[in-house]
C-alpha positions in Angstrom: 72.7 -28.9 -18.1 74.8 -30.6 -20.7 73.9 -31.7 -23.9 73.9 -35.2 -23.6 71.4 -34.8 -20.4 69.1 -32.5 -22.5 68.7 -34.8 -25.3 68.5 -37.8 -22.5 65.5 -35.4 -21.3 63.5 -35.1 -24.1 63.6 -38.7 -25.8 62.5 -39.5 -22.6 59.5 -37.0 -22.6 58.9 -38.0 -26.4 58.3 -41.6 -24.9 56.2 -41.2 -22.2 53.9 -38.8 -24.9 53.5 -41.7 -27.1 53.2 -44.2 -24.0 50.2 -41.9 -23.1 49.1 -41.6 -26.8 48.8 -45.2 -27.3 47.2 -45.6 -23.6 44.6 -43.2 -24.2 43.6 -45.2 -27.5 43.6 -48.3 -25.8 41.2 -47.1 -23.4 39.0 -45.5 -26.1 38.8 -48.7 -28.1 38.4 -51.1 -24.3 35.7 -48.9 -24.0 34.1 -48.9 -27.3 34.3 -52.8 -27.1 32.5 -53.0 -23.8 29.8 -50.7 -24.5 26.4 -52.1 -26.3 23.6 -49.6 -27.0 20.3 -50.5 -25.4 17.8 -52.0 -28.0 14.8 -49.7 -28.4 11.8 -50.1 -30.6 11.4 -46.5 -32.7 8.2 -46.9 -34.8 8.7 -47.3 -38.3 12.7 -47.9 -37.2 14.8 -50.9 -37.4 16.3 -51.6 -34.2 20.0 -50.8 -33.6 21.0 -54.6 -33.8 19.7 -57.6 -35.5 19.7 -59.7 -32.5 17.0 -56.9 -30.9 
């Protein structure tokens, strides 16, 4: 394998690190978004939300 190839390789494996990096945060944050905690009445608790 020459040189050029091996460098080829591995800013090409360095790329599709960070493509999966910045996917997995994506997902993380989509998924933060979309959830909502249930509102649940605690005695003596505020609830989790004003709008509860």
């Amino acid at each position: 394998m020459t040189e050029g190839v091996q460098k080829r390789l591995a800013i090409a494996a360095a790329l599709a690190l960070l493509v999966l990096f910045v996917a997995a945060n994506v997902h993380l944050i989509a998924v933060a978004l979309r959830s909502q905690s249930a509102c649940t009445t605690v005695e003596h608790v505020p609830p989790a939300k004003r709008i509860c």
